[in-house]
LUMRO-672200 format. One record per residue (C-alpha): y, z, x; residue number from 1; residue in three letters. Coordinates in nm, 4 decimals. Example, Ala and Ser with C-alpha at 12.3 -4.5 7.8 and 13.67 -1.06 7.14 Angstrom:
REM residues 2
<node <-0.4500,0.7800,1.2300>,1,ALA>;
<node <-0.1060,0.7140,1.3670>,2,SER>;
***
This chain:
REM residues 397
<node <-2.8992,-4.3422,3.0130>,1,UNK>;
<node <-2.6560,-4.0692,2.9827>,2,UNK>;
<node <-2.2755,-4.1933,3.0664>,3,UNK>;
<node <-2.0333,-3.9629,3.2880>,4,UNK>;
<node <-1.6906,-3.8640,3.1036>,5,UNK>;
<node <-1.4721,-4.1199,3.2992>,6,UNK>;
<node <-1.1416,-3.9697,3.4272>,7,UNK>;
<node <-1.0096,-4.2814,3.2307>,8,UNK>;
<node <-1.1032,-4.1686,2.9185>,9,UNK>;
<node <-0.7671,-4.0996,2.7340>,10,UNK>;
<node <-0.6898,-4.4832,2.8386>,11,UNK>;
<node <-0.9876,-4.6318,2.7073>,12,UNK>;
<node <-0.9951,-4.4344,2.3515>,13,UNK>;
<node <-0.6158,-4.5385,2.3553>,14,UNK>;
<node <-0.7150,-4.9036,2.3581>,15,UNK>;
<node <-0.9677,-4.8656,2.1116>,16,UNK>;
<node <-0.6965,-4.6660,1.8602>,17,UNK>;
<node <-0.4560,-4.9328,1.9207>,18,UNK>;
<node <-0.6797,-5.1958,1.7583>,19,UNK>;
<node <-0.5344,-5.0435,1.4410>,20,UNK>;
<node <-0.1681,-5.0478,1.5247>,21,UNK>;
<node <-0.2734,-5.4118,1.6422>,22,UNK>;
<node <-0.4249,-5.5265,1.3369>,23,UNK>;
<node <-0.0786,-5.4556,1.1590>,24,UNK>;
<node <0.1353,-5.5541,1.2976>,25,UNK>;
<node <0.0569,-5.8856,1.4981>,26,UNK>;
<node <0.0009,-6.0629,1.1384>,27,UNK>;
<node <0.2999,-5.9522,0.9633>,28,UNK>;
<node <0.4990,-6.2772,1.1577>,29,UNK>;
<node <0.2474,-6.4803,1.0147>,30,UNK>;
<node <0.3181,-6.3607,0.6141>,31,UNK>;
<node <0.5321,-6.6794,0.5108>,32,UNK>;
<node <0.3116,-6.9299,0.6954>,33,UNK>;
<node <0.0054,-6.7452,0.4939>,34,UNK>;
<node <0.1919,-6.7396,0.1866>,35,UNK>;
<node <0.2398,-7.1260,0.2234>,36,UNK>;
<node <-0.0676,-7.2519,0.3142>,37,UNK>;
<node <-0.2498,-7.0519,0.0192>,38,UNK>;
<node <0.0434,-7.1495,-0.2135>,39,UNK>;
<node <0.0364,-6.7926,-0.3297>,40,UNK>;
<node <0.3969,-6.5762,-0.2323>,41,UNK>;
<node <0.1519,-6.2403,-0.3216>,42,UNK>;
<node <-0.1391,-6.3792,-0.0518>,43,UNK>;
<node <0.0110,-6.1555,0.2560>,44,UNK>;
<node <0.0658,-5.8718,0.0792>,45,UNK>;
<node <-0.2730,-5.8420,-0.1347>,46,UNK>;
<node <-0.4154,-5.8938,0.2269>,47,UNK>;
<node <-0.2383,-5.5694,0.3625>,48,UNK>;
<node <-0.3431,-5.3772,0.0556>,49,UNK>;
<node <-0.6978,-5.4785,0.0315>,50,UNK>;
<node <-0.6525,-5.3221,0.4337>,51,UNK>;
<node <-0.4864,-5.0018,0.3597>,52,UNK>;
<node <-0.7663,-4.9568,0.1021>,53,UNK>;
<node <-1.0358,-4.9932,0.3858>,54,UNK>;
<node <-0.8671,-4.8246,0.5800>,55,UNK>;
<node <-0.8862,-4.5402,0.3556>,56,UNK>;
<node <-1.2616,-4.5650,0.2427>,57,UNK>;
<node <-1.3570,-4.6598,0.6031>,58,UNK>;
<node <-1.1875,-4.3122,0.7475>,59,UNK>;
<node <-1.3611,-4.1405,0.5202>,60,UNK>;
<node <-1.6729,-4.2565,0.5977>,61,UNK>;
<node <-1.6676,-4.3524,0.9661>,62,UNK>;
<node <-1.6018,-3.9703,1.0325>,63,UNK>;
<node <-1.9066,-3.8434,0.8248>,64,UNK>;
<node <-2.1199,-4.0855,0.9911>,65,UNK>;
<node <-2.0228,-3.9819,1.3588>,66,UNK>;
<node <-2.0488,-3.6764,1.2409>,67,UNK>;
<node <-2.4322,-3.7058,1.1597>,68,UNK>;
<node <-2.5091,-3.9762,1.3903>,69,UNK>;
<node <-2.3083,-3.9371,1.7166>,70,UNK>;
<node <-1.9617,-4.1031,1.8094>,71,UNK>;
<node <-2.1062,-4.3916,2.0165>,72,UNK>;
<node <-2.3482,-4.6239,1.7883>,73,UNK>;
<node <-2.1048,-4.5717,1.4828>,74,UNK>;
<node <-1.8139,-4.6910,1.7152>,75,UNK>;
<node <-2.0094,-4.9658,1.8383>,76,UNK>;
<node <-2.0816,-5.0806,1.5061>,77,UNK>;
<node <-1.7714,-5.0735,1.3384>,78,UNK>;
<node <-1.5934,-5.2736,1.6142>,79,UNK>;
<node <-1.8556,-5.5459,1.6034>,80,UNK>;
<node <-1.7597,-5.5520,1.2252>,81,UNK>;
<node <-1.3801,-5.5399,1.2996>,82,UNK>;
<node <-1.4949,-5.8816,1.5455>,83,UNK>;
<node <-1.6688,-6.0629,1.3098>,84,UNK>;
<node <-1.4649,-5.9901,1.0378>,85,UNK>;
<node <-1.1655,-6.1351,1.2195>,86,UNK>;
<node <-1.3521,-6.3983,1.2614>,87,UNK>;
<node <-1.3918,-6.4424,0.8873>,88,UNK>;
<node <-1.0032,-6.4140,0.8273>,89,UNK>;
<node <-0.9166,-6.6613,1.0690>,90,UNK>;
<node <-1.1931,-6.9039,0.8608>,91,UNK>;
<node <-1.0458,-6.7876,0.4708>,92,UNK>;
<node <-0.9927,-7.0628,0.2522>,93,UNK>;
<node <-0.7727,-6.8473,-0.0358>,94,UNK>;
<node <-0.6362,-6.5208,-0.0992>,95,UNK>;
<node <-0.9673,-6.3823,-0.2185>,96,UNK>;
<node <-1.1855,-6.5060,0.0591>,97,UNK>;
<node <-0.8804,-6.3100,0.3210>,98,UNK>;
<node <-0.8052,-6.0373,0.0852>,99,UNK>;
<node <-1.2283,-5.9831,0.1158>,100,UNK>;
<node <-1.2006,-6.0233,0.5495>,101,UNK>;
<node <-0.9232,-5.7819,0.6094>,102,UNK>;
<node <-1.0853,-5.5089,0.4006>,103,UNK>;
<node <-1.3970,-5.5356,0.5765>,104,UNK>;
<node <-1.1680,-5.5793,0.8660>,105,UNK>;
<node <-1.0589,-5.2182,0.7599>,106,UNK>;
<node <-1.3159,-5.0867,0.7182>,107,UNK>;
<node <-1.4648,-5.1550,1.1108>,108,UNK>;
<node <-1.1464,-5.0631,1.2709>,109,UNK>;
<node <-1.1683,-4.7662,1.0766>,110,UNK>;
<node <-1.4494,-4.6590,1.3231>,111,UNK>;
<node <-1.1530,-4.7117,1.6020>,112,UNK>;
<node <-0.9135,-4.4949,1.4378>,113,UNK>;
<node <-1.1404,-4.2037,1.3738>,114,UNK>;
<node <-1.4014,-4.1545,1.6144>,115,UNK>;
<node <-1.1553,-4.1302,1.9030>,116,UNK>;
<node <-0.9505,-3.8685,1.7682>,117,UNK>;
<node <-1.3051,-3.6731,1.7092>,118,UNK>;
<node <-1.3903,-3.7315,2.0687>,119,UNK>;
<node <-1.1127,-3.5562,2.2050>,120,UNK>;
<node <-1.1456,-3.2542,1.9845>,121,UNK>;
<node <-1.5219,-3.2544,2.1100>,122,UNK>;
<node <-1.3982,-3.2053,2.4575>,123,UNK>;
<node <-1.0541,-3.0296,2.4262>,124,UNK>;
<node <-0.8473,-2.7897,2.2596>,125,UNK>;
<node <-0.5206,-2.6662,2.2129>,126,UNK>;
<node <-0.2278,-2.7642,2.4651>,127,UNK>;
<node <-0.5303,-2.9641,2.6777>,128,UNK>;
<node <-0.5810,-3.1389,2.3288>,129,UNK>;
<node <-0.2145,-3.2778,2.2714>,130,UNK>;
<node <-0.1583,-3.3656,2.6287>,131,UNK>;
<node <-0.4788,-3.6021,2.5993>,132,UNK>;
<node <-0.3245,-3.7014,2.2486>,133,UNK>;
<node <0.0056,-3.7846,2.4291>,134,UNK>;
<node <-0.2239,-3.9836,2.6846>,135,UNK>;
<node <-0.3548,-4.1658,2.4110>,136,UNK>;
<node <-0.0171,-4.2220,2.2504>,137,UNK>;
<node <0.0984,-4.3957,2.5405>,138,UNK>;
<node <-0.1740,-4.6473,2.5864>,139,UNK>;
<node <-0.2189,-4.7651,2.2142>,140,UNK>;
<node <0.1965,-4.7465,2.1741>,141,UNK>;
<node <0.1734,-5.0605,2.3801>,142,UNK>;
<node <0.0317,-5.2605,2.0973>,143,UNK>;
<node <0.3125,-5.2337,1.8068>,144,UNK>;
<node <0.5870,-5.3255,2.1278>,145,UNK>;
<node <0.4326,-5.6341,2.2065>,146,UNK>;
<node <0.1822,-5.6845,1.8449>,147,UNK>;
<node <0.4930,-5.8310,1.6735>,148,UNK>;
<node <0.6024,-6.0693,1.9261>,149,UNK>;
<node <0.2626,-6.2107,2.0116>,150,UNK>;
<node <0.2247,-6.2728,1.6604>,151,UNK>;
<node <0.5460,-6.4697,1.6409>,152,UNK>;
<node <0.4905,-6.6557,1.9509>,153,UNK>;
<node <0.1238,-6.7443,1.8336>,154,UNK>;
<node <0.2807,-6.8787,1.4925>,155,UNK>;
<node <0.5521,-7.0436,1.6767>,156,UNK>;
<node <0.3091,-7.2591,1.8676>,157,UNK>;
<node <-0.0276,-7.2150,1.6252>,158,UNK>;
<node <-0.1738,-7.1741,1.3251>,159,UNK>;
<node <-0.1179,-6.8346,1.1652>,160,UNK>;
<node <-0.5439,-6.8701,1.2186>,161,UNK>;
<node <-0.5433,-6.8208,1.5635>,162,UNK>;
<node <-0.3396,-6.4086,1.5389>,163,UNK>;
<node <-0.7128,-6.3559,1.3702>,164,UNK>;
<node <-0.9093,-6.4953,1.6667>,165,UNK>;
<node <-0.6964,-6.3308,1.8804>,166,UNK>;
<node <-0.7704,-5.9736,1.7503>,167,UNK>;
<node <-1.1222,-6.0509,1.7130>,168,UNK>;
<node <-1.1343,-6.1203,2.1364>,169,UNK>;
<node <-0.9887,-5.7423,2.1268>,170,UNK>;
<node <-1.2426,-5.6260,1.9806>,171,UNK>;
<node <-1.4979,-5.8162,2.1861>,172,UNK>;
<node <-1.3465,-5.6731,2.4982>,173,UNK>;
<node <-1.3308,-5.2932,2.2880>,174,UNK>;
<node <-1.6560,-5.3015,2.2252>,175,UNK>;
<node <-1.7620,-5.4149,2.6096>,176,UNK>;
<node <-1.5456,-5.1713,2.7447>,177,UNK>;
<node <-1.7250,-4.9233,2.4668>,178,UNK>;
<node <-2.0869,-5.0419,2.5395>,179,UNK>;
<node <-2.0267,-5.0504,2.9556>,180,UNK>;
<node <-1.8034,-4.6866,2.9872>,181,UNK>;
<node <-1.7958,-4.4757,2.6914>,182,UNK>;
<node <-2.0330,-4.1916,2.6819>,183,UNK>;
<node <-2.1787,-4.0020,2.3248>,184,UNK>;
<node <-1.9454,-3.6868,2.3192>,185,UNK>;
<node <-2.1675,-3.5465,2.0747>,186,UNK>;
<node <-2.4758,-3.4396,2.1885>,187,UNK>;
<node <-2.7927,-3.4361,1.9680>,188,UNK>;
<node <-2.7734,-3.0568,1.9338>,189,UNK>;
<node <-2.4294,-3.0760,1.7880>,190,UNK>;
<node <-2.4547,-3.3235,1.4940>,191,UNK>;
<node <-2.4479,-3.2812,1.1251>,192,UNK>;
<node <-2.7988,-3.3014,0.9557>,193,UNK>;
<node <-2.6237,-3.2840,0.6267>,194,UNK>;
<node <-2.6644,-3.5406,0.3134>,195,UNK>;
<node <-2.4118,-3.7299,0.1522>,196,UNK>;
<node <-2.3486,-3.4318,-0.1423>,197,UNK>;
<node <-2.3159,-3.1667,0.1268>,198,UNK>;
<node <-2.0568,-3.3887,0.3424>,199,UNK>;
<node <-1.8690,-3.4486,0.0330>,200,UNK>;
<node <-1.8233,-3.0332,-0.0059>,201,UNK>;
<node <-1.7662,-3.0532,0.3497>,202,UNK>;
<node <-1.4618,-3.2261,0.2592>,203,UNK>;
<node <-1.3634,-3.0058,0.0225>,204,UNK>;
<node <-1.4179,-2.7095,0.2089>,205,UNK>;
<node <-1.2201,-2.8901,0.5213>,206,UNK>;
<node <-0.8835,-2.9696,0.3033>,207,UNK>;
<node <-0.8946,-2.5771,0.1794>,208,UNK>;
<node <-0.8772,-2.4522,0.5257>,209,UNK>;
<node <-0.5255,-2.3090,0.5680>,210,UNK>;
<node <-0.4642,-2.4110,0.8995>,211,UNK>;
<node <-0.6257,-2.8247,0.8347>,212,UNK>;
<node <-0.4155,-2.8299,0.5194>,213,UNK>;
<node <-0.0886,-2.7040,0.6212>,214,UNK>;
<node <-0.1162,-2.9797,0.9742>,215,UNK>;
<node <-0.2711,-3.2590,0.7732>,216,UNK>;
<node <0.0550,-3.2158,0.5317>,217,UNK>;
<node <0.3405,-3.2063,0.8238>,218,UNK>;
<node <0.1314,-3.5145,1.0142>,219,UNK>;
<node <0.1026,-3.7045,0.6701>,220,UNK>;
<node <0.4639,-3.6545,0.5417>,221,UNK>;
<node <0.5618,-3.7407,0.9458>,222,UNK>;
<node <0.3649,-4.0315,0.8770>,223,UNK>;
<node <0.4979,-4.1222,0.5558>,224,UNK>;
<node <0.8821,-4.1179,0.6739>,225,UNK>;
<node <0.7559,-4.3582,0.9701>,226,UNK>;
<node <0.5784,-4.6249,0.7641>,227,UNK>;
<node <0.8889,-4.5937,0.5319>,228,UNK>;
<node <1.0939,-4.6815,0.8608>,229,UNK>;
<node <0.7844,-4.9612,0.9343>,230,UNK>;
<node <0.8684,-5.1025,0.5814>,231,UNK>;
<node <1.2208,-5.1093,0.5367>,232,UNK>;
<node <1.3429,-5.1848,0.8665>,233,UNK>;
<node <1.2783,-5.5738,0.8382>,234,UNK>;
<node <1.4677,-5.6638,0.5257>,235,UNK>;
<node <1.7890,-5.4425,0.6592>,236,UNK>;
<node <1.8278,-5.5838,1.0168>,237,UNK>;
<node <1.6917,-5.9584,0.8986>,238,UNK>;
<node <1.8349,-5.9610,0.5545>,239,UNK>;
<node <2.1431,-5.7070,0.5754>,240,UNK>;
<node <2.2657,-5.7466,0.8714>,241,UNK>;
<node <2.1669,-6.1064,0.9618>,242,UNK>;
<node <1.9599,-6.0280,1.2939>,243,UNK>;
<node <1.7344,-6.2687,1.4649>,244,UNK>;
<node <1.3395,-6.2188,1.4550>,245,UNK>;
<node <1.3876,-6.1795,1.8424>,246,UNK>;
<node <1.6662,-5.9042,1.8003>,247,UNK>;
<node <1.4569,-5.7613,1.5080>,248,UNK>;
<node <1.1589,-5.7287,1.7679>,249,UNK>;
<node <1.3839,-5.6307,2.0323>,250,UNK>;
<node <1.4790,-5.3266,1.8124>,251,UNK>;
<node <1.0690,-5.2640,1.7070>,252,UNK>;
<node <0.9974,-5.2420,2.1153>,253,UNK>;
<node <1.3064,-5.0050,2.1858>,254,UNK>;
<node <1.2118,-4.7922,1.9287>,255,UNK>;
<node <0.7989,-4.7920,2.0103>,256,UNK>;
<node <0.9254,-4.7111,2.3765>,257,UNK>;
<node <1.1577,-4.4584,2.3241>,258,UNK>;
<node <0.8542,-4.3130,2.0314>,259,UNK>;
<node <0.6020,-4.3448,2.3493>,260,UNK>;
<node <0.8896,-4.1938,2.5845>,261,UNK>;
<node <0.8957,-3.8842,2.3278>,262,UNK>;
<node <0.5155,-3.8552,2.3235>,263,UNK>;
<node <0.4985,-3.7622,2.7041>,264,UNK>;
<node <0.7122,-3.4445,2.6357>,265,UNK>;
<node <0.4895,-3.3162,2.4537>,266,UNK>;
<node <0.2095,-3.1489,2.7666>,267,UNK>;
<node <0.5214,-2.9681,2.9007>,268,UNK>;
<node <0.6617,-2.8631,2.5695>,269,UNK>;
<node <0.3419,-2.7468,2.4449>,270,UNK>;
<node <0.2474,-2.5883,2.7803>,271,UNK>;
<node <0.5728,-2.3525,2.7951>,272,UNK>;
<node <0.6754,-2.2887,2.4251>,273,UNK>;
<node <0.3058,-2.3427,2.2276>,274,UNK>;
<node <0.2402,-2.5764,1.9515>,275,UNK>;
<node <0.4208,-2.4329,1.6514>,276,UNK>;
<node <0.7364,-2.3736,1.8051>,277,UNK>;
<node <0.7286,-2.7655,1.9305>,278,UNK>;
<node <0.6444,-2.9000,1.5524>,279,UNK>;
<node <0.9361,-2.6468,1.3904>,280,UNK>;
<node <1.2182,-2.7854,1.6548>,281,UNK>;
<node <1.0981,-3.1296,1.6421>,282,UNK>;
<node <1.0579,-3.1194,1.2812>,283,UNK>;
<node <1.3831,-2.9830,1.2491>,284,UNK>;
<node <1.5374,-3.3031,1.4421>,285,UNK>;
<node <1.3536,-3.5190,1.2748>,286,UNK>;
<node <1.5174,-3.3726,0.9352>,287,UNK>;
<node <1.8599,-3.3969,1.0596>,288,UNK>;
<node <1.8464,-3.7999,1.2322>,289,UNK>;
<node <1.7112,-3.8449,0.8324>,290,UNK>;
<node <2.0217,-3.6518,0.6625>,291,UNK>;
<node <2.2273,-3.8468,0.9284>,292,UNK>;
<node <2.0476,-4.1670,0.8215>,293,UNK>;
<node <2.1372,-4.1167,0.4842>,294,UNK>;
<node <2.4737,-4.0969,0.5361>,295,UNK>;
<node <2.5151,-4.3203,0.6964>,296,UNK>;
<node <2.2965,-4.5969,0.4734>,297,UNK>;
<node <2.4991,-4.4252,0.1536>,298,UNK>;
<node <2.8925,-4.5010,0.3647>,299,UNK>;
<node <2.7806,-4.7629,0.5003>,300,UNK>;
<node <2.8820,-4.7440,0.8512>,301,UNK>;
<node <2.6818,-5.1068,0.9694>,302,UNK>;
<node <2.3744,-5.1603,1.2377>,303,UNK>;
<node <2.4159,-4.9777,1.5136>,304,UNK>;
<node <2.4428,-4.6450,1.3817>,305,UNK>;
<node <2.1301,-4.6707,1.1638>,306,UNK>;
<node <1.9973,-4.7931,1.5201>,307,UNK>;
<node <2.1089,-4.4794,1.6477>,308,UNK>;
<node <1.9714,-4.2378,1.3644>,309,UNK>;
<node <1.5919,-4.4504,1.4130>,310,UNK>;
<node <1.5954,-4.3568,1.7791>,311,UNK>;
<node <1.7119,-4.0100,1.6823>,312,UNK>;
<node <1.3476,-3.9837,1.4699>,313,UNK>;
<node <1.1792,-4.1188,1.7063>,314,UNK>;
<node <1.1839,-3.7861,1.8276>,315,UNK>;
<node <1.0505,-3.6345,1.5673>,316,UNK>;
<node <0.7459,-3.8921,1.5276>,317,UNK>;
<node <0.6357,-3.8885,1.8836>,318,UNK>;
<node <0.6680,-3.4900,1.9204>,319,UNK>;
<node <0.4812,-3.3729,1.5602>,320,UNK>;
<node <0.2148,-3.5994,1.5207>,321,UNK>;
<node <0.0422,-3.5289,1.8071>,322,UNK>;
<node <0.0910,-3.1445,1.7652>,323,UNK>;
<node <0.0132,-3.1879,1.4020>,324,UNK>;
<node <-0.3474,-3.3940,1.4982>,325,UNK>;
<node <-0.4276,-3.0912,1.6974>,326,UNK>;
<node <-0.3388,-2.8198,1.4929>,327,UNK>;
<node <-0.5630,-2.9677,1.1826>,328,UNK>;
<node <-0.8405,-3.0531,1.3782>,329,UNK>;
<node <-0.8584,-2.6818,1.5965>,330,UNK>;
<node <-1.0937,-2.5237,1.3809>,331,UNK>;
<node <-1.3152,-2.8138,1.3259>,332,UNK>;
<node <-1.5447,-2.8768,1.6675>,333,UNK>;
<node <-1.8317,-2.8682,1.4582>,334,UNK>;
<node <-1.7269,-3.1569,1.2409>,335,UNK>;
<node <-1.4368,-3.2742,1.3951>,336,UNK>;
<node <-1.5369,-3.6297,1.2821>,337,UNK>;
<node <-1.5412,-3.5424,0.8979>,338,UNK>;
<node <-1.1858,-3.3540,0.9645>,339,UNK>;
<node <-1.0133,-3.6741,1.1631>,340,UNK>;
<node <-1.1079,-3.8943,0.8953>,341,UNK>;
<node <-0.9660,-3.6839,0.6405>,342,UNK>;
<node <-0.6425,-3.6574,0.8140>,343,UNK>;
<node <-0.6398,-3.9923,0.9251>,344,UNK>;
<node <-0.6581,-4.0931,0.5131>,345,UNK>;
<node <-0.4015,-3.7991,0.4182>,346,UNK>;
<node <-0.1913,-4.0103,0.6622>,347,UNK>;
<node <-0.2209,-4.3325,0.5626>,348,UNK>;
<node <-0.2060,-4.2584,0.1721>,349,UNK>;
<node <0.0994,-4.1137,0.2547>,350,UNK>;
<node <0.2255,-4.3624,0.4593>,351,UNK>;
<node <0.1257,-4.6497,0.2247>,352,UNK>;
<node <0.2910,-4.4635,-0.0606>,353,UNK>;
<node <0.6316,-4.4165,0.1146>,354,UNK>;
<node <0.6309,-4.8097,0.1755>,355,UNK>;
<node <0.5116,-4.8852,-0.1715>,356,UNK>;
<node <0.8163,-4.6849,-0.2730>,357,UNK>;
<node <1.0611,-4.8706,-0.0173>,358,UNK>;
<node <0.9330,-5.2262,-0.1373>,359,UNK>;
<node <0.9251,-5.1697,-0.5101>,360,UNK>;
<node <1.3401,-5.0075,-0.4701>,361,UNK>;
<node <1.5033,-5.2697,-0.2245>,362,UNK>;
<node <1.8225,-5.3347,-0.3048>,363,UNK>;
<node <1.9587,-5.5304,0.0140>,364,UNK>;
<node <2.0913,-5.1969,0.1770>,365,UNK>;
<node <1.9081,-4.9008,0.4032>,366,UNK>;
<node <1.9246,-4.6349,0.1155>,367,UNK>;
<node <1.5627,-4.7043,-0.0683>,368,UNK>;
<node <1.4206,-4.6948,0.3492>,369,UNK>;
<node <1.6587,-4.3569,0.3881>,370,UNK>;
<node <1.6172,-4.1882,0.0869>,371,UNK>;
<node <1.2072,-4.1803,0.1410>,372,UNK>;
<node <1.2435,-4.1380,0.5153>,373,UNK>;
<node <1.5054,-3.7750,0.4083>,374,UNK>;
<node <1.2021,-3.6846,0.1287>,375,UNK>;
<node <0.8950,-3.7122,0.3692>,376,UNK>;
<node <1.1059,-3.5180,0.6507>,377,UNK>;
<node <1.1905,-3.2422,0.3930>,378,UNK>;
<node <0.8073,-3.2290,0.2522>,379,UNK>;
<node <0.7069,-3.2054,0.5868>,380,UNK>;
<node <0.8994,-2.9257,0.7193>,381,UNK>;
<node <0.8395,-2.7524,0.3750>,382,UNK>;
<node <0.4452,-2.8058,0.4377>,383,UNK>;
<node <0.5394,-2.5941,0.7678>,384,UNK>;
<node <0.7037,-2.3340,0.6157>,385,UNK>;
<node <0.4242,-2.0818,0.6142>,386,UNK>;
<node <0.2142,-2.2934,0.9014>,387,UNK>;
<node <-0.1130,-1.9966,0.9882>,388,UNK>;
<node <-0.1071,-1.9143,1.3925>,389,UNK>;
<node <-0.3284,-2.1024,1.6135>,390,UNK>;
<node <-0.5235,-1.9338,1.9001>,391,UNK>;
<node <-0.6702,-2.1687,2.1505>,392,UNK>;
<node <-0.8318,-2.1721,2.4794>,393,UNK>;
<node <-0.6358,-2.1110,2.8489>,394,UNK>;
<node <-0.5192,-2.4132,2.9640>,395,UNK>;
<node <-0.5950,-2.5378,3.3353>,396,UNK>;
<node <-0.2898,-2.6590,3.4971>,397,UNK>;
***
């Protein structure tokens, strides 16, 4: 039976993206309790690596497949891996046995990431495009407001176990919701045919295409200086300047509002002034909250202005990524899947880089968190220094 496109779609691929932003974020409350049980300080963080690196191979491949084999089945299956290998974390008896579960956690949720993003580049382009990626932005930027502080309540009154069961009933309801509402976006007619060799080429031939290359660079340095943000924020409101855990996820839901609030600018934006013009001024903001965060990490000037400077990029984030998804993915209807999951690994290399970096130079101030935060802003609006024009279909208004 073939499923009608429900006018509900950008809400429901929204809360299949956010299992991602989920899967972060509601376990990083749950690192010291972890850490203790497994009597191993390194257990947490060899879990979130042994992620980022299925998040990366799963990206890779999830796209290729729904490429070749349609968006639905591969979705399908990759959330009922994401369930049951939830399941498996919340049952790990030792770093291994987690470190094992959250990679193949990775590599389901990949599926979620990826195959979402393809499905609105089968039906869209251009302006129509980022105003369903704003849609989208605005449904999954629910989860990291509220991810954090269902974590810590769940520690607060469970086992750390029970965050794992908890994003394994997500995924039971994503992959109802998937199974019951969901149609293929990719007809028969329209899928790759290809072997694994050719897709591989594909790849190549994808990340050589001006227009992919020069996008997939602004949305992955964008990308990088907000995971540097993700990364260092904790240590300098908690350990610098002596803030709660509630005030510390206070601050993470003002700025994932006020990131969401951004987001829903961008239909109007794009609309009147097109999509370059939007990434060059928002870019260019995002720059100068970084050079103002810098200062004000290297003077230092205390909390609230380096509150004031986050909001400031917030900007920056909510306005270019979208505009950046869309302008890599334009020329790529025929294998839009292979193309998300590129960009979706550009972006999270990047991203896990730029927190690699602020971890490994912490010092107890904001500079490591600023100084990667100024370097990914200036990459990125150098990567859009000579950005190729765009042509896209009318939009209907």
């Amino acid at each position: 039976m073939t499923r009608p496109i429900t006018k509900y779609l950008p809400q429901l691929l929204g809360f299949i993206i956010a299992v991602g932003p989920l899967s972060t974020d509601m376990y990083l409350p749950a690192f010291p309790a972890i850490a203790r049980e497994f009597h191993d300080q390194a257990a947490p963080q060899y879990s979130l690596a042994a992620y980022f690196v299925g998040l990366a191979i799963g990206q890779m491949t999830q796209g290729a497949l729904s490429d070749r084999l349609g968006r639905r089945g591969p979705l399908l299956f990759g959330l009922a891996l994401y369930t049951l290998a939830s399941i498996g974390c919340a049952l790990s008896d030792s770093t291994a046995t987690l470190m094992l579960f959250r990679f193949l956690t990775a590599l389901g949720a990949s599926a979620g990431i990826v195959i979402p993003r393809a499905q609105v580049r089968d039906l869209t382009d251009g302006p129509a495009a980022a105003h369903m990626f704003s849609q989208l932005m605005l449904v999954m930027g629910v989860a990291p407001i509220l991810a954090p502080m269902l974590g810590a309540g769940v520690v607060a009154f469970a086992s750390w176990r029970m965050i794992f069961l908890v994003c394994a009933a997500y995924g039971a309801v994503a992959l109802a919701a998937i199974w019951l509402f969901l149609p293929d976006t990719l007809p028969p007619e329209r899928r790759s045919l290809i072997g694994l060799w050719p897709v591989l080429l594909r790849y190549g031939v994808i990340f050589r295409e001006p227009a992919f290359l020069t996008h997939a660079l602004i949305a992955s340095f964008t990308a990088g200086a907000l995971f540097a943000y993700l990364a260092g924020t904790p240590q300098i409101f908690i350990g610098l300047y002596g803030w709660s855990t509630a005030e510390f996820a206070a601050l993470f839901g003002l700025n994932s509002i006020t990131y969401i609030a951004y987001s829903q600018l961008n239909p109007a934006l794009v609309n009147r002034f097109g999509i370059a013009p939007v990434i060059t001024a928002a870019g260019t903001v995002l720059l100068l909250a970084c050079l103002a965060l810098a200062a004000i990490a290297w003077a230092p000037l205390g909390a609230l202005p380096v509150v004031a400077a986050l909001l400031l990029c917030e900007l920056g984030f909510g306005l270019v990524q979208p505009c950046a998804m869309v302008g890599a993915l334009s020329r790529h209807q025929a294998h839009a899947g292979s193309a998300s999951a590129l960009l979706g690994t550009m972006t999270y290399a990047a991203g896990a880089i730029a927190g690699l970096a602020v971890g490994i130079l912490a010092d107890g101030t904001a500079r490591p968190m600023a100084a990667a935060m100024l370097l990914c802003a200036i990459a990125a609006m150098l990567a859009g220094s000579r950005r190729p024009v765009l042509t896209f279909a009318p939009v209907e208004t």
